[in-house]
C-alpha positions as CSV (number, residue, x, y, z in Angstrom):
1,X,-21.9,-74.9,-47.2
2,X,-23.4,-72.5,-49.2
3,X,-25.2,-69.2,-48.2
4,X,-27.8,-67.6,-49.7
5,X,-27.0,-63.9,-50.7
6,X,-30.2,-62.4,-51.0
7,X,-31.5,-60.0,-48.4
8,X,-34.5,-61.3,-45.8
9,X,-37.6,-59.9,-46.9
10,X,-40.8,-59.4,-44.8
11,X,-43.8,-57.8,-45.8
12,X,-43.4,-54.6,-43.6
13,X,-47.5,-53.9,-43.5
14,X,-48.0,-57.7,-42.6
15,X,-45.6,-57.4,-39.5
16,X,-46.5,-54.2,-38.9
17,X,-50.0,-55.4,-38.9
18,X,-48.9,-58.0,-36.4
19,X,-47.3,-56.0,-34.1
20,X,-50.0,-53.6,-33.8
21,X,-52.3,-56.4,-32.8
22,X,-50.1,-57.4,-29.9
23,X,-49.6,-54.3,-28.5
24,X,-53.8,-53.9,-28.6
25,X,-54.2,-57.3,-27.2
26,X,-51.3,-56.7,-24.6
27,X,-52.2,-53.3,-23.6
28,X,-55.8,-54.2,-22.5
29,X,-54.5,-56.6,-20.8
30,X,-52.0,-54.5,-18.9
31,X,-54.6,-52.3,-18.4
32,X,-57.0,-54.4,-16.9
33,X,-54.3,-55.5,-14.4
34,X,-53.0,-51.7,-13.7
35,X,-56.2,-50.5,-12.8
36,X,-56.9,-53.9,-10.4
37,X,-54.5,-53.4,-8.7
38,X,-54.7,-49.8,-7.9
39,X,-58.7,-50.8,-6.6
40,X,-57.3,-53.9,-4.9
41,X,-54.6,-51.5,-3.3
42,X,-56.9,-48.7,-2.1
43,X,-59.5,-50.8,-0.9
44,X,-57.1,-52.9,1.2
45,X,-55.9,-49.7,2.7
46,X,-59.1,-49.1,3.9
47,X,-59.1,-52.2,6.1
48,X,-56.9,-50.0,7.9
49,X,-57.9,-47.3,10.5
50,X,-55.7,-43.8,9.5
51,X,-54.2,-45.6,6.5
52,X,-55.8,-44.3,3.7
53,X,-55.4,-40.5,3.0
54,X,-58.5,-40.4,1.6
55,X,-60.9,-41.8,4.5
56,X,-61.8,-38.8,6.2
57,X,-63.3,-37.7,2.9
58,X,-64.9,-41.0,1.9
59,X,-66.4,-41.6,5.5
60,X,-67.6,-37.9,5.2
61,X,-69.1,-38.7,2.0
62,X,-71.1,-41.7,2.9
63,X,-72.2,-40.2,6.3
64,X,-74.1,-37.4,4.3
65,X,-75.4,-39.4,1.1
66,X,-76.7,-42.4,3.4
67,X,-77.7,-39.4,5.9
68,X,-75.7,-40.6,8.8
69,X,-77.3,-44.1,8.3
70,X,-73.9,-45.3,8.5
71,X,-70.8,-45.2,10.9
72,X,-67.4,-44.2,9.7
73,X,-66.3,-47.6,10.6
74,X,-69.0,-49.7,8.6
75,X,-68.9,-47.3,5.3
76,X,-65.0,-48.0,5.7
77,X,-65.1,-51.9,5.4
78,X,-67.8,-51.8,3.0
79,X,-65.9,-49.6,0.7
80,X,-63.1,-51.5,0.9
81,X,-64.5,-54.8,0.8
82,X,-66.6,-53.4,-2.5
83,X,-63.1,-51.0,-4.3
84,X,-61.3,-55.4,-3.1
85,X,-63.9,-57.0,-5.3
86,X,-63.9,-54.5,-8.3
87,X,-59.9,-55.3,-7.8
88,X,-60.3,-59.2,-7.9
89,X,-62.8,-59.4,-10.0
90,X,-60.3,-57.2,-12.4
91,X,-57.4,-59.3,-12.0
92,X,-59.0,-62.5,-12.6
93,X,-60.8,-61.3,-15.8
94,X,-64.3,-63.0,-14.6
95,X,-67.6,-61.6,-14.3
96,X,-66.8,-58.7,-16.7
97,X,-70.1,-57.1,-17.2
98,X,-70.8,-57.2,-13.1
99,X,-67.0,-56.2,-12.5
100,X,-68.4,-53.1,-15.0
101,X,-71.3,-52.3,-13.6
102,X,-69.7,-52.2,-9.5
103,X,-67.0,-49.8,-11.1
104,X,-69.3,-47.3,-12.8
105,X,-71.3,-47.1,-9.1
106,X,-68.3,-47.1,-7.3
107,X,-67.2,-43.8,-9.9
108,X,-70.6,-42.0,-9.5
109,X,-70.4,-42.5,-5.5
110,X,-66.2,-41.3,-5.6
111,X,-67.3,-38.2,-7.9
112,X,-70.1,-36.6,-5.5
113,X,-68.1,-35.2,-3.0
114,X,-67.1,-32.4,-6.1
115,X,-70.8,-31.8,-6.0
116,X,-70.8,-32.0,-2.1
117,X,-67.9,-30.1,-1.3
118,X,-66.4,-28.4,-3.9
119,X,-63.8,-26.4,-2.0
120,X,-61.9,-29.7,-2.1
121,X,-61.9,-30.3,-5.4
122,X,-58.5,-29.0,-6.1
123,X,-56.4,-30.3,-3.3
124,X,-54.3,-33.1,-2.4
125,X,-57.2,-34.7,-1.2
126,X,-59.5,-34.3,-4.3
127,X,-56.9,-35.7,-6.5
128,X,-58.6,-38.9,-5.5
129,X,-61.4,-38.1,-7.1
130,X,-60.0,-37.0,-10.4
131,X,-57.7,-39.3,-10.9
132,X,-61.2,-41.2,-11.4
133,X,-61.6,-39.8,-14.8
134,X,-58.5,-41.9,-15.8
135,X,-60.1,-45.3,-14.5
136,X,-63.5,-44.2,-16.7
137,X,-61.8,-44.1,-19.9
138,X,-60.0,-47.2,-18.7
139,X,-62.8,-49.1,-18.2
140,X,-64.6,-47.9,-21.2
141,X,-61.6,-49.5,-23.0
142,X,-61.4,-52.5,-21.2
143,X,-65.0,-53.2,-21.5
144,X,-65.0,-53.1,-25.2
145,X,-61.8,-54.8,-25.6
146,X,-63.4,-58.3,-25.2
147,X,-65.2,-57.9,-28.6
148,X,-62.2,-56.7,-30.0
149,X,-60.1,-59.5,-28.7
150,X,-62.7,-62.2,-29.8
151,X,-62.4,-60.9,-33.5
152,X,-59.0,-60.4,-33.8
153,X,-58.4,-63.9,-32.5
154,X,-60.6,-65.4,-35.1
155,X,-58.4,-63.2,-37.5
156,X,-55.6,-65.0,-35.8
157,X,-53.3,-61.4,-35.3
C-alpha cells in the first residue's frame, strides 16, 4: 500500500469562513434557549408564594402602575403566566415577532420601578432589573438572527 506524502491542505479562509458561520448559527440558537429558560424559570417561581426574591418588588410595582387595580396575588400569576409564555414561546422558536413584542412590554414594565423607586436601583433586589439590559441586547440579536440564518442557509455556510 502506498501513502501519499504530501501534506493535507485546506483553504484556511474557506474553513475559517465555515466555522465562523456555525458559531453565528449556533450561538443564536444558544441564545435563544439561555434567555427562555431564564423567563420560563422566573416566571414559574412566581407560581409560588415567597419564592421569588423579586415579588415584593414586582407586586409593588403593579399595585402602583395599575393603581391598586390589582391584588398581589393576581399581578403574581399573571406575571408568571405572561414571563412562562415569553419562555415557551422562546424555547420552541414559534411566534417570533409576538414572542418579540411580549418581551419588549414585559422589559418596559420590569424597568419602571428605577423610575418608581430609585433608592432600589442599586441593591440585591434591583439587580433584577438590570440584568434586563442583558436580555434587550439579546433579543435584539435574536430577533435579527432569522434574516441572518435564512441567508446564510441559502449560502449553504
Amino acid at each position: 500500500m502506498k501513502y501519499n506524502k504530501e501534506p493535507i491542505t485546506i483553504p484556511l479562509q474557506n474553513m475559517r469562513e465555515k466555522i465562523e458561520c456555525w458559531i453565528g448559527l449556533q450561538g443564536t440558537f444558544l441564545l435563544r434557549i439561555s434567555i427562555g429558560l431564564i423567563y420560563c424559570l422566573f416566571g414559574i417561581l412566581k407560581f409560588f408564594p415567597n419564592l421569588s426574591p423579586a415579588e415584593d418588588l414586582a407586586t409593588t410595582t403593579v399595585h402602583t402602575l395599575t393603581f391598586g387595580l390589582l391584588s398581589p396575588e393576581l399581578s403574581m400569576i399573571l406575571l408568571a403566566l405572561w414571563e412562562t409564555a415569553i419562555g415557551f414561546l422562546l424555547l420552541l422558536n414559534i411566534l417570533r415577532p409576538l414572542t418579540i413584542a411580549l418581551v419588549l412590554l414585559h422589559i418596559a414594565g420590569t424597568f419602571t420601578p428605577l423610575l418608581l423607586f430609585p433608592e432600589l436601583t442599586f441593591t440585591l433586589v434591583g439587580q433584577y432589573i438590570l440584568k434586563n439590559i442583558i436580555i434587550v441586547s439579546s433579543m435584539l440579536v435574536i430577533s435579527t438572527s432569522a434574516l441572518k440564518e435564512k441567508k446564510e442557509n441559502e449560502n449553504h455556510c
